[in-house]
Every structure is written in C-alpha cells, then in structure tokens.
C-alpha positions, 0 to 999 in steps of 0.5 A: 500500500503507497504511503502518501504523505499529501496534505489536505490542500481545501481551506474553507472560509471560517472566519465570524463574519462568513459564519454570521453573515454569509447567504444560506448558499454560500454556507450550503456550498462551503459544506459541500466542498468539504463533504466533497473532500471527505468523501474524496479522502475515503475513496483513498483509503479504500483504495489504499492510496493513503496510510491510516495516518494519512487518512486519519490527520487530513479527514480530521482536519476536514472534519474539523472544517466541516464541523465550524461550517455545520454549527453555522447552518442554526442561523437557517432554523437547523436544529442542534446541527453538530451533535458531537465531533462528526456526528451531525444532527438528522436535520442538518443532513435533511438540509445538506440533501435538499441543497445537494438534490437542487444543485444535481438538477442545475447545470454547470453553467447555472451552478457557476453563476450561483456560486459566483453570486455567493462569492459577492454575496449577491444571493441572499434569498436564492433557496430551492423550493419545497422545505428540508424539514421532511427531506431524507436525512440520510448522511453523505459519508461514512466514517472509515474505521480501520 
C-alpha cells in the first residue's frame, strides 16, 4: 500500500463574519466542498492510496472544517446541527440533501453563476423550493474505521 504523505490542500472560509453573515448558499456550498473532500479522502483509503495516518490527520482536519461550517447552518432554523465531533444532527443532513438534490438538477453553467453570486454575496434569498424539514436525512459519508 503507497504511503502518501499529501496534505489536505481545501481551506474553507471560517472566519465570524462568513459564519454570521454569509447567504444560506454560500454556507450550503462551503459544506459541500468539504463533504466533497471527505468523501474524496475515503475513496483513498479504500483504495489504499493513503496510510491510516494519512487518512486519519487530513479527514480530521476536514472534519474539523466541516464541523465550524455545520454549527453555522442554526442561523437557517437547523436544529442542534453538530451533535458531537462528526456526528451531525438528522436535520442538518435533511438540509445538506435538499441543497445537494437542487444543485444535481442545475447545470454547470447555472451552478457557476450561483456560486459566483455567493462569492459577492449577491444571493441572499436564492433557496430551492419545497422545505428540508421532511427531506431524507440520510448522511453523505461514512466514517472509515480501520
């Protein structure tokens, strides 16, 4: 098994006035990213790309990430969001699939002109339609133990 040695290079926005102040999409796309990057990690380390070292400090560092942007989302009505360190709340999952499932229907021209809107904040009130509150809550990795 290669021993790779690659840092985790993905560094989400955290700091307090993106946390308070970001659009609910930009929050939503920060998640996203990091979810990317998690679930990235463990395709690796099923296909024994990285080291259990490896593995462990780069998704703790990303889960880490993800748990700060994850708190955030209670300024969108998600209750309790992180449960624990890497446990999220049934209703932040809810929210993440809806944003997920929405942004699967646009298409890579529509999403670039979304994400560039967040990066300007241009978007305050752009939300998919219906409600997360009755979505599935299924989550979007799984934690790999060795």
């Amino acid at each position: 098994m290669p021993k790779t040695a690659a840092k985790a290079k993905l560094r989400v926005e955290r700091d307090s006035d993106f946390l308070a102040n970001a659009p609910e999409i930009s929050i939503f796309l920060a998640c996203y990213d990091l979810v990317k990057e998690l679930r990235r990690l463990e395709r690796a380390f099923n296909a024994e790309e990285l080291s259990d070292r490896a593995y462990f400090r780069q998704f703790n560092a990303v889960l880490l990430q993800l748990t700060a942007i994850a708190a955030a989302t209670e300024r969108f009505d998600i209750v309790f969001p992180v449960m624990d360190y890497g446990r999220f709340s049934p209703f932040f999952w809810r929210w993440f699939n809806w944003w997920d499932d929405y942004l699967q229907g646009l298409t890579t021209r529509q999403i670039g002109q979304i994400e560039r809107q967040a990066r300007q904040r241009a978007v305050s009130t752009h939300r998919p339609d219906d409600h997360w509150v009755r979505y599935r809550h299924s989550p979007a990795f799984t934690l790999v133990m060795s």
